[in-house]
N, C-alpha and C positions, 0 to 999 in steps of 0.2 A: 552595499550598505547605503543607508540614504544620508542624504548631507542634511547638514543642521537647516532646519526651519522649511524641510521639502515633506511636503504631507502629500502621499500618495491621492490618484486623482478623486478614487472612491469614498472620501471624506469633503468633499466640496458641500455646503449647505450645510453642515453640522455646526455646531457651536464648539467655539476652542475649547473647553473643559473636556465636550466628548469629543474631539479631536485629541485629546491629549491621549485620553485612553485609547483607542481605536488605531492612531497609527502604530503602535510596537504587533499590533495584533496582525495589521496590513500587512507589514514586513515581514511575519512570518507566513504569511499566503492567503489570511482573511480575505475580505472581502464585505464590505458595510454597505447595508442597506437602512432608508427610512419611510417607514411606510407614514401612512395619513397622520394617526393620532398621534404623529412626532418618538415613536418607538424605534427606535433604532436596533437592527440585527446586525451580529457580524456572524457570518458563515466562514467557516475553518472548509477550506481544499481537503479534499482527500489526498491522499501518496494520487499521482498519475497510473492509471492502470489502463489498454484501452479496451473499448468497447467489442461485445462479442462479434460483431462481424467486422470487425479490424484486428483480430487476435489470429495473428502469422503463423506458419503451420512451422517455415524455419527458425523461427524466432523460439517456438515451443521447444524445439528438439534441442536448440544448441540450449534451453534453459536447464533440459533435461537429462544434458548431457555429460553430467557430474556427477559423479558418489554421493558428492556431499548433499548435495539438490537432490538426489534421490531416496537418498534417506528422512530429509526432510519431509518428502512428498509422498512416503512412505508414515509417516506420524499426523499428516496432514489428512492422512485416507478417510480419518471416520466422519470427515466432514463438518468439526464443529470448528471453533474459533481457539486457536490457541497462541498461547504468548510468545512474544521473538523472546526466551532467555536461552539461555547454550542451556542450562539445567534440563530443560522441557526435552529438549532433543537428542541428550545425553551424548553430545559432541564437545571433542576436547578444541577449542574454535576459543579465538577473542571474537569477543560481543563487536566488533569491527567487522569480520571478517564476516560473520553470519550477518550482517545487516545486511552487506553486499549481495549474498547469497540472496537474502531475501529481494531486494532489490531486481534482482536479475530473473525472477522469477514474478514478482509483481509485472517487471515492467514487458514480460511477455506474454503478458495473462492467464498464467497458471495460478497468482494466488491473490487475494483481495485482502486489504490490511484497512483494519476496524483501528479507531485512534479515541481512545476517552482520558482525557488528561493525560498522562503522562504514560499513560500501560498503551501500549500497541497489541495489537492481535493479528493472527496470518488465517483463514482460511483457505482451501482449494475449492478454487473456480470449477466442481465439476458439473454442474450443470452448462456453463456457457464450454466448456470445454467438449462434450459430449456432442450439444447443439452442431458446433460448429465442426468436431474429425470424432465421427461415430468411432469408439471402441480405441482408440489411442491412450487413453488413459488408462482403463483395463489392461491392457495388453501390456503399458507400460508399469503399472504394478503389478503385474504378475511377474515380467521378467525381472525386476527390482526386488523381490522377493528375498532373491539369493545374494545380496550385493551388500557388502560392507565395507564404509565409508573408511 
């Protein structure tokens, strides 16, 4: 947490008013820009996910290597964006424990999390997934088929 009257470095040149606003945004992972006509942006981080050619072939497995992770990634197949709630994925889970899940699956690059105010969304990475272990995915829900969480 930041100490009183420490304004992250990416607010230097702003005016204390939009300093005021701007740092609670910093602290949760913004990031403020100001361009010419004195417009100031703040850009929201995404969750960290990495890039397709840094996305580990062990990192995938031990992601995948859960009931519960596979069921997810099993709801996750039709490729659209869908919400982290336990309801969507009709798992009996606290909303804690699927975050994790989700988490561990983000952070090995099987799923990409969309953020618009307060709703989260999970997609499956299958194109960077394909790109990078032809047929691992397929292969992996097909045998997932038969598996309950």
């Amino acid at each position: 947490m930041a100490q009183r009257g420490h304004r992250p470095t990416g607010c230097r040149g702003f005016t204390d008013e939009v300093q005021r606003r701007l740092v609670p945004a910093q602290l949760a992972g913004g990031e403020a820009t100001r361009h010419e006509q004195g417009v100031v942006v703040l850009r929201l981080r995404a969750f960290p996910e990495p890039e397709q050619d840094r996305i580990d072939f062990v990192s995938v497995l031990k992601a995948l290597a859960d009931p519960v992770r596979l069921r997810i990634l099993r709801t996750l197949a039709d490729d659209r964006y869908h919400p982290c709630s336990v309801q969507e994925y009709e798992l009996d889970l606290h909303k804690s424990t699927l975050s994790h899940r989700f988490r561990t699956l983000r952070e090995a690059g099987v799923t990409s999390t969309r953020v618009r105010g307060r709703e989260h969304a999970v997609q499956l990475r299958r194109d960077d997934l394909d790109a990078r272990f032809p047929g691992l995915l397929g292969s992996v829900l097909a045998a997932a088929a038969d598996i309950d969480a």
